[in-house]
C-alpha positions in Angstrom: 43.5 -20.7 -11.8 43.6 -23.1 -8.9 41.6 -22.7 -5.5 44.6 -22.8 -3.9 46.0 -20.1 -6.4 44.6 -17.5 -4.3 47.4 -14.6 -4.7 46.0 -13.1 -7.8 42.4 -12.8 -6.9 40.8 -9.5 -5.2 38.1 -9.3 -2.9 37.5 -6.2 -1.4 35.9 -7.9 1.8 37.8 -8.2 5.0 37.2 -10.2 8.2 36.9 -10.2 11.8 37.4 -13.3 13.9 36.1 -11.7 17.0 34.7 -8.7 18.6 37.2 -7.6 20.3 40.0 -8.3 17.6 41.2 -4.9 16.1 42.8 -6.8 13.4 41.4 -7.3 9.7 42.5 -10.1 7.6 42.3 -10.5 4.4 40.1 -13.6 2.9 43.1 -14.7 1.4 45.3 -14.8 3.9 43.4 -18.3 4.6 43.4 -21.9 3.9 40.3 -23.9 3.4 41.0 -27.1 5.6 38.7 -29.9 5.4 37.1 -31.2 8.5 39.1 -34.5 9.2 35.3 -36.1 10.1 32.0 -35.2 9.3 29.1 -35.4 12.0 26.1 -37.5 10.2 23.9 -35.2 12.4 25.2 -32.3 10.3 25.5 -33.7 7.0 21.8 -34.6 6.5 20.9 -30.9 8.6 23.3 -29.6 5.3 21.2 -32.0 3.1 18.3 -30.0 4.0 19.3 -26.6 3.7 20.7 -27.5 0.3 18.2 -29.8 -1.3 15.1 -29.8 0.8 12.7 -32.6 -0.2 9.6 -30.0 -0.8 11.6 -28.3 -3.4 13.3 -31.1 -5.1 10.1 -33.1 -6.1 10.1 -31.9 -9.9 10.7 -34.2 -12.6 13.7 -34.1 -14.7 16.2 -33.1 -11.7 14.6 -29.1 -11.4 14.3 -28.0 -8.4 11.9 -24.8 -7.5 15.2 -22.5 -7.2 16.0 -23.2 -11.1 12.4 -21.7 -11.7 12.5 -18.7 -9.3 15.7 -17.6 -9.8 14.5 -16.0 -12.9 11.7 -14.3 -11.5 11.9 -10.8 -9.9 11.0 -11.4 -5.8 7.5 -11.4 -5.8 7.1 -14.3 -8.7 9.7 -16.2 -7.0 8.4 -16.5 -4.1 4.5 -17.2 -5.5 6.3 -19.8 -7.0 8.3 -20.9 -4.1 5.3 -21.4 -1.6 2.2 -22.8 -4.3 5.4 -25.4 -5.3 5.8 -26.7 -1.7 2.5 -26.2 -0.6 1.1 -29.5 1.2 4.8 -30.5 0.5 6.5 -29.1 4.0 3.8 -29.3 6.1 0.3 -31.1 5.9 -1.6 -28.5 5.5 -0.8 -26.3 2.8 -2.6 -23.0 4.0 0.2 -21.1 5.2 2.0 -21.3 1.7 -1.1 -20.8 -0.2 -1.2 -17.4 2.2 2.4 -16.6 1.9 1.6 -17.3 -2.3 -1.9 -15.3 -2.2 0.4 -12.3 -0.6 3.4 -11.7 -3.1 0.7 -12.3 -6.0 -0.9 -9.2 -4.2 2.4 -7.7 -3.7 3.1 -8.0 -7.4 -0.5 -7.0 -8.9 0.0 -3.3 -6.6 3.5 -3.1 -8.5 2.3 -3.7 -11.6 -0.8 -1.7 -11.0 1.7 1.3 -9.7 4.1 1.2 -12.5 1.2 1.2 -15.8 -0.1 4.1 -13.6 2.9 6.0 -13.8 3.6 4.9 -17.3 
């Protein structure tokens, strides 16, 4: 089925397009238009939302989201912040920190749960 195909695909979602607007529309009930221009300020502010440069370093193409994805939250984000550490910033405290916390966050839930095992 084709994007544009949109007639037999179900979302249960509906939108708003303002405040004030007492009408709901349905997601389909919408085309997709391409911008006719894109701003260069935007595309490299989208280049860095979607592959950031801290977390796109691995070799091989992997980037930090193909590792922590498959972690619960805790892991991930360990992961996350030792990966870009000294990578975002110059001084890689604050990840180490943000790392140190979630690996404490995730030794209490482990702790927790073989207690109540």
């Amino acid at each position: 089925m084709s994007v544009s195909d949109k007639s037999n695909l179900s979302w249960p979602y509906k939108v708003r397009f303002a405040e004030n607007d007492d009408q709901l529309y349905d997601w389909h009930e919408f085309e997709l238009v391409e911008s006719p221009s894109v701003d260069t300020e935007l595309a490299s502010g989208a280049e860095q939302v979607v592959k950031p440069a801290h977390y796109t370093w691995l070799p091989n193409g992997v980037e930090v989201i193909d590792l922590a994805e498959h972690l619960n939250f805790n892991l991930g984000n360990v992961v996350k912040y030792v990966s870009r550490a000294g990578r975002k910033t110059a001084n890689p405290l604050q990840d180490l920190q943000k790392a140190q916390f979630y690996i404490s966050r995730e030794i209490e839930r482990v702790q927790k749960e073989n207690a109540d095992a």
